[in-house]
C-alpha positions in Angstrom: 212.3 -247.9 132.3 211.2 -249.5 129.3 207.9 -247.4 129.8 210.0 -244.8 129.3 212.2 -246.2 126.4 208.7 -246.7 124.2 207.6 -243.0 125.1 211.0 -241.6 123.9 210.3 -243.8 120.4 206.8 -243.0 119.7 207.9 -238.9 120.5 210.9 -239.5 118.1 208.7 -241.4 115.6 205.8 -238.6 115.8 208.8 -235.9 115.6 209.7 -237.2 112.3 206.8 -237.6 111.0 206.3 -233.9 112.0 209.5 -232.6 110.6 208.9 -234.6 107.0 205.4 -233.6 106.7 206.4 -229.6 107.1 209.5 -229.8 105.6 208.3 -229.2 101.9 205.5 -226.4 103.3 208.3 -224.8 105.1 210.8 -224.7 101.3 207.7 -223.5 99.2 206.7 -221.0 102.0 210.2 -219.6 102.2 211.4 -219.7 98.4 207.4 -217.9 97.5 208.6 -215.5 100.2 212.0 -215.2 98.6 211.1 -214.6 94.9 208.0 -212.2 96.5 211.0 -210.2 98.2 213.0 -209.7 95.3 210.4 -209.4 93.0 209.2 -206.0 95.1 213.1 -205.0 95.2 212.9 -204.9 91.9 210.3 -202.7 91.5 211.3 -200.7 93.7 215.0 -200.4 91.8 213.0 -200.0 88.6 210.4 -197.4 89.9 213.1 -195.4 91.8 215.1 -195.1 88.4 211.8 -194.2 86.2 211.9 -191.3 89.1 214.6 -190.4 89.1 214.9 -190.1 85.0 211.6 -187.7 85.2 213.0 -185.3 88.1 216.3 -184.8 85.7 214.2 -184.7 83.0 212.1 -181.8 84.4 215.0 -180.1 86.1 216.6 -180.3 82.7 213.7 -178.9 81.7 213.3 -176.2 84.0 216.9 -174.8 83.0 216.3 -174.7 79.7 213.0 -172.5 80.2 214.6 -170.2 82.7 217.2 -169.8 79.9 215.2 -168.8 77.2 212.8 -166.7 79.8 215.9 -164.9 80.5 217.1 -164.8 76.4 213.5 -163.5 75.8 213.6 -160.7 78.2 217.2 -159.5 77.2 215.9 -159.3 73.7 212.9 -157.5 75.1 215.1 -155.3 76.9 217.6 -154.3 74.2 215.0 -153.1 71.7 213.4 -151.0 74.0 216.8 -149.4 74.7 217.4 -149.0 71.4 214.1 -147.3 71.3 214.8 -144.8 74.1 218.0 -143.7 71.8 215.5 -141.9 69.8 216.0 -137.8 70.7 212.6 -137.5 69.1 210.4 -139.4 71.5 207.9 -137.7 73.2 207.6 -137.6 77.2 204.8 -140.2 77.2 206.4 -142.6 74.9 209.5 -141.9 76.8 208.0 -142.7 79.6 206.3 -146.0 78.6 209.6 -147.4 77.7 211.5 -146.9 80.4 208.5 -148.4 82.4 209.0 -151.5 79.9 213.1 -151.7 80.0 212.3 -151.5 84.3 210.0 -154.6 84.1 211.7 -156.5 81.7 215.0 -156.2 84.1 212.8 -157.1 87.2 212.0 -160.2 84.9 215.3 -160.9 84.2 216.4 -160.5 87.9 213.8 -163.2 88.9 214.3 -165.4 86.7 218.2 -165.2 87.2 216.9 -165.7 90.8 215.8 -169.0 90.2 218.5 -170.6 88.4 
């Protein structure tokens, strides 16, 4: 029994020696793992919002072109009507025109297709 008694006291003795000798590599391992964990959450908050700025910025972006695609071809398209008003246009220039007043609507239509 008393065998037993100094076995139990050497394995406690060891055990805390164990415990205080790993205790501090345990703290730094978990607090570098800590501060490394937040430190990529971060990032990740920070890169996400740099994204998202630039896909608003470019959608913004995009509207506004489609816009002044769509102004453009209107303009186009109402000069060449006033064009056709002319009585004394011949058949070819006739023609021409109305082939320009048809693609500047299909323009228009596309680009009214991607808003």
């Amino acid at each position: 029994m008393n065998d037993y008694r100094e076995d139990m006291q050497n394995v406690h003795k060891k055990a805390r020696w164990t415990f205080w000798k790993f205790l501090p590599l345990t703290i730094i391992v978990i607090l570098f793992l800590s501060v490394l964990g937040f430190g990529l959450h971060s990032l990740e908050l920070w890169g996400s919002t740099v994204v998202e700025r630039k896909v608003f910025e470019a959608s913004y972006q995009r509207t506004e072109s489609i816009k002044a695609q769509i102004a453009t071809d209107e303009a186009v398209l109402a000069e060449v009507e006033m064009q056709l008003r002319n009585p004394e246009l011949d058949e070819s220039t006739r023609y021409s025109l109305e082939a320009q007043a048809t693609a500047a609507k299909v323009r228009i239509a596309i680009a009214k297709g991607k808003k």
